[in-house]
C-alpha positions in Angstrom: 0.5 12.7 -39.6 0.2 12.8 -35.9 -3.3 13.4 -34.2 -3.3 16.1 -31.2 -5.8 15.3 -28.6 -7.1 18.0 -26.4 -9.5 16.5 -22.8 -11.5 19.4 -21.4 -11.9 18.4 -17.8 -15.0 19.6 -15.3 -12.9 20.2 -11.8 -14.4 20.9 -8.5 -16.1 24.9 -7.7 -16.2 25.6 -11.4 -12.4 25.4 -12.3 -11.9 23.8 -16.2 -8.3 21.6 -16.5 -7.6 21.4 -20.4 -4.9 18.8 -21.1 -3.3 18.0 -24.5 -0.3 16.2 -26.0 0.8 18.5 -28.0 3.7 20.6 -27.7 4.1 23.4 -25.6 4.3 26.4 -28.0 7.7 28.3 -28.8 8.5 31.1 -30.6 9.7 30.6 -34.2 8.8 26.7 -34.3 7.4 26.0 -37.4 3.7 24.3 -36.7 0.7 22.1 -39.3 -2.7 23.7 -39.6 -3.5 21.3 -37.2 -0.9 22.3 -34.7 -1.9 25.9 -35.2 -5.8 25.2 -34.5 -4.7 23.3 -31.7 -2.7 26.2 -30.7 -5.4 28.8 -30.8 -8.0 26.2 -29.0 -5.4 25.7 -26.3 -5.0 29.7 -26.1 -8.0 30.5 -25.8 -8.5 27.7 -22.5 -5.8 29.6 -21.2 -6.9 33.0 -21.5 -11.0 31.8 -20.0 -8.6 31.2 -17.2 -8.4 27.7 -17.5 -5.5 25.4 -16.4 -3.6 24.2 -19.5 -1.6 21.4 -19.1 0.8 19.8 -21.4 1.6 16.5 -21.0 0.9 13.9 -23.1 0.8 11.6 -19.8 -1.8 13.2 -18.1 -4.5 12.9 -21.2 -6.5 10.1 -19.6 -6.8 8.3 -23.1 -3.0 9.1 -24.4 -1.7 7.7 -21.3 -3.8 4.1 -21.5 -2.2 3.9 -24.5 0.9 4.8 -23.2 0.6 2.2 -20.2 -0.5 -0.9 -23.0 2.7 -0.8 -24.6 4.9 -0.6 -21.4 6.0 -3.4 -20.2 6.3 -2.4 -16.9 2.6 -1.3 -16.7 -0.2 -3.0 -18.7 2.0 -4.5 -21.5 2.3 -8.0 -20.7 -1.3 -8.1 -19.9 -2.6 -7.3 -23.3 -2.4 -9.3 -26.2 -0.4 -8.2 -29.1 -3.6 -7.2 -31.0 -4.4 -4.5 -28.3 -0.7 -3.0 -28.3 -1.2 -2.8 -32.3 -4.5 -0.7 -31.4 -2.9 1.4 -28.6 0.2 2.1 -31.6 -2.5 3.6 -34.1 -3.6 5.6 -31.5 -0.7 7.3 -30.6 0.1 7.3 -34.3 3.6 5.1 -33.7 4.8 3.1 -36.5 4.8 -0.8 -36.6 1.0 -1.0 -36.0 0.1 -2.6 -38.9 -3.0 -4.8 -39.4 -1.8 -8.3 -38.4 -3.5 -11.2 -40.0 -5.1 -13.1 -37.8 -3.0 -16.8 -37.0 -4.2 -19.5 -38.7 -4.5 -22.9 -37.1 -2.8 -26.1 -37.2 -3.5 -28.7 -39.5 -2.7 -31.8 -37.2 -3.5 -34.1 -39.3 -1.0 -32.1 -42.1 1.7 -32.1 -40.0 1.1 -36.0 -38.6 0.7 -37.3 -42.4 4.2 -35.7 -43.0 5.9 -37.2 -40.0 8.0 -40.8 -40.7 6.4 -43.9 -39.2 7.8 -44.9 -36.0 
């Protein structure tokens, strides 16, 4: 099941930005429990006059995530070990544990190798 990650952001002169990656609400969509205590946290932001945002891009820890598995941002930088990380925490598939890589036993690979 997907996480939903709210940041509650101090602004300048007293002014509160709430961003989530959730889903906007709509009328009739069917929600989780978790979607619906999101929901009533998020409303609540909004009506303490808050500004609610929803965009999974502009949730400062979502969107590192986001930028280690693009190629175009930080992808190539990272080792596959980070993108793994940044996959469980946006709740994708294909981050399983990798085992770590085991070493080469030269002298293994030299004992089977015919004699020159």
């Amino acid at each position: 099941m997907p996480s939903i990650t709210i940041t509650i952001t101090d602004l300048a002169d007293a002014e509160i930005r709430v961003t989530t990656d959730a889903q906007a609400p709509t009328v009739g969509t069917a929600v989780s429990p978790a979607q619906a205590i999101a929901m009533e946290l998020l409303g609540i932001a909004f009506k303490r006059g808050c500004f609610v945002v929803y965009d999974a891009k502009r949730v400062p820890a979502i969107a590192l995530a986001l930028e280690l598995l693009d190629p175009e941002g930080l992808g190539f930088a990272v080792t596959p070990e980070v993108r793994d990380r940044a996959r469980v925490v946006l709740g994708r598939p294909g981050a399983e544990r990798r085992q770590p890589m085991q070493g080469v036993d030269i002298d293994r690979v030299h004992s089977k190798r015919p004699a020159v």
